[in-house]
N, C-alpha and C positions, 0 to 999 in steps of 0.2 A: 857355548858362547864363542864366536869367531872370534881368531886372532885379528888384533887391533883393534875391536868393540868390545871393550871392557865395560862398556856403560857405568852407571852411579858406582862411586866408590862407597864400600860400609866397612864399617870399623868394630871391631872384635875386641874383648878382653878378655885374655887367656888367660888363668893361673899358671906362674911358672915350674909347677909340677907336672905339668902337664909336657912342657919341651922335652924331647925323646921319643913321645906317643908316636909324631908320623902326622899329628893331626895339623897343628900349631904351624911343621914346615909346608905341609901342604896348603895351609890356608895362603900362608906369602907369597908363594909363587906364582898365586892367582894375581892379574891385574888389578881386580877390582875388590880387591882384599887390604885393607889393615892392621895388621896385629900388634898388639899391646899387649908387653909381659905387665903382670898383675900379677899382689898377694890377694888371693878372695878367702873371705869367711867362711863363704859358702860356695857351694860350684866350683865349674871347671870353665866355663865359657860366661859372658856377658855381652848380652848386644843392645843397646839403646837404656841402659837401666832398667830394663824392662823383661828382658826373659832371661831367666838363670837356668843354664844346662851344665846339667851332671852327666859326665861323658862314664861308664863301664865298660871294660873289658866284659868277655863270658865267664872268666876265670874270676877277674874282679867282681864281677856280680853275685856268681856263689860265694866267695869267699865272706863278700858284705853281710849276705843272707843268714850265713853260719853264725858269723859272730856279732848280730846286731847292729850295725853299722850303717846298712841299708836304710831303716827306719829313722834314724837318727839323722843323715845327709838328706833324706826326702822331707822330713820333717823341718830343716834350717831354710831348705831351698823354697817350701812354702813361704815365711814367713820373711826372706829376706828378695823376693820379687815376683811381679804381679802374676808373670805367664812362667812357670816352672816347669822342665821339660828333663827327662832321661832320657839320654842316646842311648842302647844299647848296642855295644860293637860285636859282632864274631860271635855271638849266642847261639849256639843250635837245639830250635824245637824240637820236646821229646826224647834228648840226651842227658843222662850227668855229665855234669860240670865238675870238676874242681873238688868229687865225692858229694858232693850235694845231689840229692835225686831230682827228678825233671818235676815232681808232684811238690815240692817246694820250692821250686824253682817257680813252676807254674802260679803257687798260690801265694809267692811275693809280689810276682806282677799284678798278677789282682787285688791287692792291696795297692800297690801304689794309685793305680788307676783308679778306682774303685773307693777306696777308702781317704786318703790322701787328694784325690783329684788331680793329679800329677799325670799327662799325657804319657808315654811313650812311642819314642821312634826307633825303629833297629837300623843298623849298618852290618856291611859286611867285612870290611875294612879299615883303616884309618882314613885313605883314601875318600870311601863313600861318606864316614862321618865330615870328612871337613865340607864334605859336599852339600851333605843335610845342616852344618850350620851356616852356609851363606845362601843355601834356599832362605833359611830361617828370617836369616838377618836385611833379604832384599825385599820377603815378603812384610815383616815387621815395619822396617821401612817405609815402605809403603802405604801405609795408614798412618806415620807417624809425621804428618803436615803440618802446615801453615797453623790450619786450624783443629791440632792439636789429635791428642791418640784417642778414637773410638771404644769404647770398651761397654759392647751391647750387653744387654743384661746383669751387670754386674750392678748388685744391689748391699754394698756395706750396712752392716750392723752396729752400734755404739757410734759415740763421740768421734772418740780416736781414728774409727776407721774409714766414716766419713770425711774429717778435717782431712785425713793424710788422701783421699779419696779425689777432694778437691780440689787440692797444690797440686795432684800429679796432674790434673789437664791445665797447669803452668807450661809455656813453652820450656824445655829441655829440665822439664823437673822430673823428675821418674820417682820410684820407693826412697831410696836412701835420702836425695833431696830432700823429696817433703819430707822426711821424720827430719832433717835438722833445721828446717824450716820451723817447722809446731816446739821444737825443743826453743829454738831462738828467741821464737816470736809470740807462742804463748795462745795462740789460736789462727783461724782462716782471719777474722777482722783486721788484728792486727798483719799479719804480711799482709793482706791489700792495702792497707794505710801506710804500708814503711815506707820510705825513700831508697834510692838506688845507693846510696851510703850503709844504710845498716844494713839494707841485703845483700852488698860486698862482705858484708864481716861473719856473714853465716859462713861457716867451715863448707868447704865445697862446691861453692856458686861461684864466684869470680863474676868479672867485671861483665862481661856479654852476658850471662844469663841472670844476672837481678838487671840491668838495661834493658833485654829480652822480657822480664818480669813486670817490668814498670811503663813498659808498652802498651804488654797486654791487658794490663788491668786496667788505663788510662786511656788509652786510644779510644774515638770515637769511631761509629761505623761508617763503611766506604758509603758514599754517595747513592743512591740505587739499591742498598742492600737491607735496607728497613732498618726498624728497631732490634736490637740484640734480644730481647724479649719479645721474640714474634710467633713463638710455638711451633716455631719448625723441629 
């Protein structure tokens, strides 16, 4: 990216165990960078509410391997955001790690991928990793518009995973949102019937996004744009 053209700024949420990595100070240095220290539950990174990345050393990664750890951090990372993603930093194919052999090294990542549904991306560095998380977060970005986050083929199962399914195509709702949305409000009916009062008082929301909230569900369509039920 030229100096002086930092284009969109995007905003990161770094766990603060993470400062020391290399990753966190090379994020800031960037123009078009913002970082936020965060305690996360889960993850190392967050961008938009929406993707949680677990950053690994190669060292860290066997080490996860050995003692369970791995399974257990890929497993929270599904469940606590929608696109879940492993950096893998400084790993080299076809070497031990950390005493761990490459044949188990090999057959955790296909688990995660594989079994888990969990992407993975490698880096070489700390460096290339901050690099692969503001690709991440301009690409995400990018679909994440006016008219809300696309998410093709994704077809929830039960109650729970629909309602929590529907709040996140709320303007600035992501996972954690909607579950204290449904916790609040008791169903989808109810949040679209609240007022910008009670959807203040949801932990979390603040003042712009239940206004943001009560827009979207209220506004009528622009002029020229048909009915909002047009089968497009």
């Amino acid at each position: 990216m030229a100096e002086g053209c930092p284009g969109p700024v995007f905003r990161v949420l770094a766990d603060h165990r993470e400062f020391g990595s290399g990753v966190p100070e090379a994020l800031r240095v960037r123009q078009d960078a913002v970082v936020v220290v965060s305690t996360l539950a889960s993850g190392d990174y967050v961008i938009n509410e929406i993707v949680g990345i677990e950053r690994k050393t190669g060292n860290d990664f066997a080490r996860s391997v050995f003692d369970g750890r791995l399974f257990r951090q890929v497993s929270a990372l599904t469940r606590s955001y929608e696109r879940p993603l492993l950096l893998l930093e400084g790993l080299v194919p076809g070497q031990e790690t950390s005493g761990v052999s490459w044949a188990a090294l090999r057959g955790a990542i296909i688990s995660v991928t594989a079994v888990f549904a969990v992407p993975i991306v490698c880096s070489s560095n700390s460096a290339e990793s901050a690099e692969v998380i503001a690709t991440v977060s301009r690409q995400i970005s990018a679909v994440v518009q006016d008219d809300g986050y696309a998410r093709p083929g994704y077809r929830p199962k039960g109650w729970r995973k629909r309602a929590l399914y529907l709040l996140q195509g709320l303007p600035g709702v992501g996972p954690k949102r909607a579950t204290e949305l449904l916790t609040a409000c008791g169903s989808v009916r109810a949040v679209f019937g609240a007022d910008e009062a009670t959807l203040v008082s949801v932990p979390g929301l603040g003042p712009a996004i239940a206004e943001g909230i009560v827009k979207a569900i209220g506004e009528a369509p622009e002029s020229g744009h048909g009915s909002l039920i047009s089968g497009e």
